[in-house]
N, C-alpha and C positions, 0 to 999 in steps of 0.2 A: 644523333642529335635531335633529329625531327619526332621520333618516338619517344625519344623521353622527355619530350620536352623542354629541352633546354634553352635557354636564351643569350646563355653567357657562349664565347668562343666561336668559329667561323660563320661570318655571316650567311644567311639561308634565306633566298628569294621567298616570296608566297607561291611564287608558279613552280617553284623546285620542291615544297614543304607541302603543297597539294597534292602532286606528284607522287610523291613519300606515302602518305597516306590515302589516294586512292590503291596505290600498289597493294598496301596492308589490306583495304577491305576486301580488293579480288581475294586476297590469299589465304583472307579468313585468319590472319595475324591478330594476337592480343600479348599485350605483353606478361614476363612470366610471374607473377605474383611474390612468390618463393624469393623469387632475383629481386625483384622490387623491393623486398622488403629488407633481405639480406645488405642492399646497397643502401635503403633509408634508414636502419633499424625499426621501421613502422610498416604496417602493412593494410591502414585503413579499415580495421576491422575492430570491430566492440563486440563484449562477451554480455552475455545476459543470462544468469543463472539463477534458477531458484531453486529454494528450501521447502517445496511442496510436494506430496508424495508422488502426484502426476504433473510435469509440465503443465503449466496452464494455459493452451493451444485452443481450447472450447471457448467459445463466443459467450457462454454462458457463464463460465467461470467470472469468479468477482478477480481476477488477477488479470483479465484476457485486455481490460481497457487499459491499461498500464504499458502492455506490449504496443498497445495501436498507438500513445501518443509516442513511445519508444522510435518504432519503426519509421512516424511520420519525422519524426524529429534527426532520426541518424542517417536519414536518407536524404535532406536537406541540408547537411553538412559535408554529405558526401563519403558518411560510413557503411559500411555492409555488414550486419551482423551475425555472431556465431551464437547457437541455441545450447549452451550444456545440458546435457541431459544425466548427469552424474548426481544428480539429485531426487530422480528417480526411486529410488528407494525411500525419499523423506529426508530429513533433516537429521536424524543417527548416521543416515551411510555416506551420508556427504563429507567423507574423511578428508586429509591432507591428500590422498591421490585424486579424488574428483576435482580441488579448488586448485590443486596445479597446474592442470591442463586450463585453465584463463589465463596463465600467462600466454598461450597462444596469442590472444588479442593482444592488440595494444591496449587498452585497459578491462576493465570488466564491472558491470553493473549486478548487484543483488538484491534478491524482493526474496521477502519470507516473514512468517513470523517468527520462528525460529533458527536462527543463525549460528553456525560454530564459531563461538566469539576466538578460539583460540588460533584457527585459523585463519582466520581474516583479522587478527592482530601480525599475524606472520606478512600477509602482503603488504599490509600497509607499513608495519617495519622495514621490508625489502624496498619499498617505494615502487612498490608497481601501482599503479591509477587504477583505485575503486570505490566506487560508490554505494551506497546501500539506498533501497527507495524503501523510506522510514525511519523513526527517527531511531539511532543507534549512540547517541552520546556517551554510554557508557563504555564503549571500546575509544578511549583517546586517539584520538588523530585520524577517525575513522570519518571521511566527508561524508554527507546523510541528504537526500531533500522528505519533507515530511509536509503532512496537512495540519493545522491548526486543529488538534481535535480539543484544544482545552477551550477555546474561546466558543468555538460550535457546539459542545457538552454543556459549559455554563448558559447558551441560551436557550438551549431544550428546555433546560431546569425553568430560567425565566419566564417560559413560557406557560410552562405546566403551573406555575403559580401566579402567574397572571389569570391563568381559569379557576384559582380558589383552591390548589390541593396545598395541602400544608403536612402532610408526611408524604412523603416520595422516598423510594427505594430503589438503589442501583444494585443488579444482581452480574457479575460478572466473574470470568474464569479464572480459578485461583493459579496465576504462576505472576510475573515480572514482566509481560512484554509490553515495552515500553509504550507502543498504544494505549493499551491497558491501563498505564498508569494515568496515560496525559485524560482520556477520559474522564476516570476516577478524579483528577485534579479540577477539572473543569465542573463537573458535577458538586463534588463539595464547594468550589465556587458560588456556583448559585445560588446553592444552598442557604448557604453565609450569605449571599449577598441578600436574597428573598429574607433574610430573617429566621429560617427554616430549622429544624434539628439535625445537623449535620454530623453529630457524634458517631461511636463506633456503628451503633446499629443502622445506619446509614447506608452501608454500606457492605452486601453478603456476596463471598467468595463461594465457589461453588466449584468444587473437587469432581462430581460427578452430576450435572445438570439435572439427568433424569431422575435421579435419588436426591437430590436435594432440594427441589423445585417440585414439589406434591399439591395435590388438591387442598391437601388437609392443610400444609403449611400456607400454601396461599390466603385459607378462610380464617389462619388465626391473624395473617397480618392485617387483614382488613376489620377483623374484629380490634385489632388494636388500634385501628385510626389509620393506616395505609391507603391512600385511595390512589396511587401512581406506583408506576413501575417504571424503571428503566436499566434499559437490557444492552450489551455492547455488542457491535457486529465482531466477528473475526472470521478466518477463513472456513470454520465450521460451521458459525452460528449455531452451535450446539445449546448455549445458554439462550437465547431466543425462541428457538426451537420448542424444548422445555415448559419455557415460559406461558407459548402458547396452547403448549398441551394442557399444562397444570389448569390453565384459565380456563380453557375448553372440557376439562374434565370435571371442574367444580361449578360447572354450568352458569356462570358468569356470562355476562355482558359485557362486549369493549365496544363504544366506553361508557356504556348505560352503568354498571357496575361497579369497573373499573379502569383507569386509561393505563395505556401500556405506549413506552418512544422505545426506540431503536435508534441507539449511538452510531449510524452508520444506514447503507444500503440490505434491504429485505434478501433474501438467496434467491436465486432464481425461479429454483424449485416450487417458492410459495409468493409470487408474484401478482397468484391469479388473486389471492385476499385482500382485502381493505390495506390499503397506502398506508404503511405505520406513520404517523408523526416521528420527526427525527431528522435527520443532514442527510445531504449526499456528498462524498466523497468524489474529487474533482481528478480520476485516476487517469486519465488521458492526462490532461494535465500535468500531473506529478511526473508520470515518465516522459515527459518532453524536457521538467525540470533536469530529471535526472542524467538525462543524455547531454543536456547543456553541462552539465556542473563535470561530466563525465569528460568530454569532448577538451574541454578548457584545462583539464588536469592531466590529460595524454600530452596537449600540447606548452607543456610547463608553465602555468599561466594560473595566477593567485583567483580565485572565483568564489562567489556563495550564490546561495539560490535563498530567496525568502520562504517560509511557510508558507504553504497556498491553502487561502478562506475554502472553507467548507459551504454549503448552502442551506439553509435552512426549509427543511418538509412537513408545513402544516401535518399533512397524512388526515387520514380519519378515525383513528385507537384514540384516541384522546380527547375529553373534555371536562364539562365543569364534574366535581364531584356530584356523587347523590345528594348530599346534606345541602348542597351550594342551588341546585335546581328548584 
């Protein structure tokens, strides 16, 4: 009665329930987890699995502050969590044998850019409690928490023509994920909103960064009236990357030359360069979202989580154009 806590059924002094439990700490007793769970159906444990080809355990990784609002948030509710590492391989080998082992936790949390829609349409069918940190609307009935990237893209833009650029170009990676898009949506925002040329050419997909992102194509778009760029983060930054090679190798100046924002946080790797203009993403934040909206759907309980603001980063890539100085 005293170890499990119970309050209902034979009354139990405090001098007899101290008693109980000093016994337990001489004895080095804890109770059996397995059994606890077996008798709750719950076992106080949340899954956290990602779609990256390494765990992102490194401090440095752009996924690592996600885990820290994660951990500070499932620990103040009183969860423990499990780390799947069946993800390991990437986002191909994360078959239905990897995402069946989160049924272990009581529910399970997911962070990737790439996600196997067809298996996490299976748990959430089953109604097992999962989350995804990012927005994933396209899988119905999938709970999501994400950032506002549309409203923070269209003020990058805002702001880049508040300095006088009047073409601006957004270069990002040709697939569908859904960040991706809400960026791109945000961007032509602006665009439209400044009055700007926002048509197809607006807007270049890029199959392979380093081949499509050249010196030479960079000095034709500025010969065509280009004086801005804008580049999306993802877990590569492969297009950013590029961008700054192409700039760097056409011996340009940022932003004497030309300005250049960053839809997102700069890689680590290249931290030590000038501060892009562009947002920062609030990823502490989002995974505390996440384990909230996580937390409430373990415990049968109807929840949402709002979008959370992005911040906006002057940076120093960016300013008025040449023509405009």
């Amino acid at each position: 009665m005293v170890l499990g806590g119970k309050k209902q059924g034979p009354s139990i002094s405090d001098e007899t329930r101290q008693k109980v439990l000093d016994a337990a700490g001489r004895l080095g007793y804890v109770p059996d987890p397995a059994a606890r769970s077996l008798a709750a159906a719950r076992n106080d444990l949340l899954g956290v699995f990602s779609f990256t080809a390494t765990f992102p355990t490194d401090v440095q990784h752009s996924y690592y502050p996600f885990l820290v609002g994660v951990e500070q948030e499932a620990a103040a509710r009183g969860y423990d969590l499990v780390l799947f590492t069946g993800s390991s391989t990437g986002g191909a080998g994360a078959g239905s044998q990897a995402l069946r082992r989160a049924r272990l936790a009581d529910g399970c949390l997911f962070l990737g850019r790439h996600a196997p829609a067809a298996e996490l349409r299976r748990l959430v069918a089953d109604g097992f409690p999962v989350v995804h940190l990012g927005r994933r609307d396209e899988l119905e009935g999938l709970p999501w928490v994400g950032a506002d990237y549309v409203s923070a893209s269209r003020e990058v833009v805002e702001r880049l023509a508040e300095q006088g650029h009047r073409r601006i170009v957004l270069v990002r990676e040709d697939d569908e994920a859904p960040a991706s898009t809400d960026r791109e949506q945000g961007f032509r925002e602006g665009l439209e909103g400044a009055g700007l040329p926002s048509g197809p050419d607006a807007v270049v997909r890029c199959g392979d960064p380093e081949q499509d992102l050249t010196p030479e194509r960079l000095r034709e778009w500025l010969a065509d009236g280009v004086t801005a760029f804008v580049a999306e983060e993802t877990d590569t930054s492969a297009v950013w990357r590029a961008l700054l090679a192409a700039a760097g190798k056409a011996g340009l100046d940022c932003p004497g030359d030309v300005s250049l924002a960053l839809l997102g946080s700069p890689p680590p790797d290249l931290r030590e360069q000038p501060v892009p203009t562009g947002f920062d993403i609030p990823r502490a934040r989002l995974g505390a979202a996440a384990v909230r909206l996580l937390a409430a759907l373990v415990a049968g309980e109807e929840a949402d989580e709002p979008l959370v603001a992005c911040t906006y980063r002057p940076g120093a890539t960016s300013g008025p154009p040449p023509e405009a100085r």
